[in-house]
Structures are given as structure tokens and as C-alpha cells.
C-alpha positions in Angstrom: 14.8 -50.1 -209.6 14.2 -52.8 -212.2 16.0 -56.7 -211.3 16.9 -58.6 -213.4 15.7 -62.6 -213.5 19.7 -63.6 -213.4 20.0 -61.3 -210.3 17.1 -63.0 -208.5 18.0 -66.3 -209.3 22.0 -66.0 -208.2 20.1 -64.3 -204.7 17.8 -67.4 -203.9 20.9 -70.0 -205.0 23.0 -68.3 -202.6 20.2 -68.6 -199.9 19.6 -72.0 -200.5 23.6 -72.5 -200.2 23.7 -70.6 -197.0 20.9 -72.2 -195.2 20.1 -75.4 -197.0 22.3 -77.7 -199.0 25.5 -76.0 -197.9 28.0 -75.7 -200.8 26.3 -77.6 -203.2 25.2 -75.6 -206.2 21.2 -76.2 -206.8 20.0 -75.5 -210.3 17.3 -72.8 -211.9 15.0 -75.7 -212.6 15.6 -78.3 -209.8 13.0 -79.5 -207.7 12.8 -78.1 -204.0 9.7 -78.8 -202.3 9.0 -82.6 -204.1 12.3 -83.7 -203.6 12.0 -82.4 -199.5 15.0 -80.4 -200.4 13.2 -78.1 -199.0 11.2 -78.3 -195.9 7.9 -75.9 -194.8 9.9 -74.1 -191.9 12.7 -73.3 -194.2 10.5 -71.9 -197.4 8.4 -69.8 -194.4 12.4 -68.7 -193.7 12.9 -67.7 -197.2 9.8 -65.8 -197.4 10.4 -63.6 -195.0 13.8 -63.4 -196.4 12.3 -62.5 -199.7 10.1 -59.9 -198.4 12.9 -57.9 -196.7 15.9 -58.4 -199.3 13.3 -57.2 -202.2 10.7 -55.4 -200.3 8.0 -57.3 -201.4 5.1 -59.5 -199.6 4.4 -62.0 -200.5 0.6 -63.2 -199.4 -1.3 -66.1 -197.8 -2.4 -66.7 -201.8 0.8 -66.8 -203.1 2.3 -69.2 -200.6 1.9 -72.3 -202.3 3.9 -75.3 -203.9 3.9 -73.8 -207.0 5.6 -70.7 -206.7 8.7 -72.4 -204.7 9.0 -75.6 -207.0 12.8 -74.4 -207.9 14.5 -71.1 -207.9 13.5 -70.3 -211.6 9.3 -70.5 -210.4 10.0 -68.5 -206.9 12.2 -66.0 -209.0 9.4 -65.5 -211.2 6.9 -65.0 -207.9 9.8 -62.1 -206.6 9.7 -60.5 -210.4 5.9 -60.7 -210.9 5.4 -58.8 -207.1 8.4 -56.1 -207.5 7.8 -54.4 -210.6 
């Protein structure tokens, strides 16, 4: 079943809502990691909740800054691995 880049970005926003800023709305292109919005223990957290919601893993290799810089870069990251 194909996602869409929309559909994964509206899923990590509402993670990040849920377990990090509360209800503040974060944009596609806002930084996460610099800006220690968020922290190592949470993006371990939304790994795994990643991995089950799309039924993807993602590896040691991919688990870096770059691919959870904002929710556009990690949606990308969940796009490139599920189809």
C-alpha cells in the first residue's frame, strides 16, 4: 500500500504533539534535533514508533542527525524504506 508524503508528515506531527511539545503545532521544515526539541531518548522512541506504525526498520546506518532534522527529512527516511 503506497503513503503518501502528506500522510507521513500529519503522523510524525501528531507524535511529536503527543509526546513532545504538547499542543503546539511543529512545522514540516522546523528544526528538531539542533534546537534540542528533541532529545536522543525520545527520537530512539520515535523509532521504534516508526518501525511498528509503518512496518519498517529503520538501521544502525540510518540513525543519524540527518534523517530526523524536522518531520519533512524523517518523512522522507519512512518513504525511502516503505516502498
Amino acid at each position: 500500500m503506497a503513503i503518501a508524503m502528506g500522510d507521513v508528515s500529519a503522523t510524525v506531527r501528531g507524535w511529536l504533539r503527543e509526546h513532545v511539545t504538547g499542543d503546539r503545532e511543529v512545522a514540516d521544515d522546523e528544526a528538531l534535533i539542533s534546537s534540542g526539541l528533541l532529545t536522543s531518548l525520545q527520537t530512539v522512541e520515535l523509532v521504534l514508533f516508526l518501525d511498528e506504525h509503518y512496518g519498517i526498520e529503520i538501521t544502525d546506518d540510518e540513525f543519524v542527525e540527518e534523517n530526523f532534522q524536522s518531520v519533512e527529512t524523517i518523512s522522507r527516511l519512512v518513504l525511502s524504506k516503505h516502498g
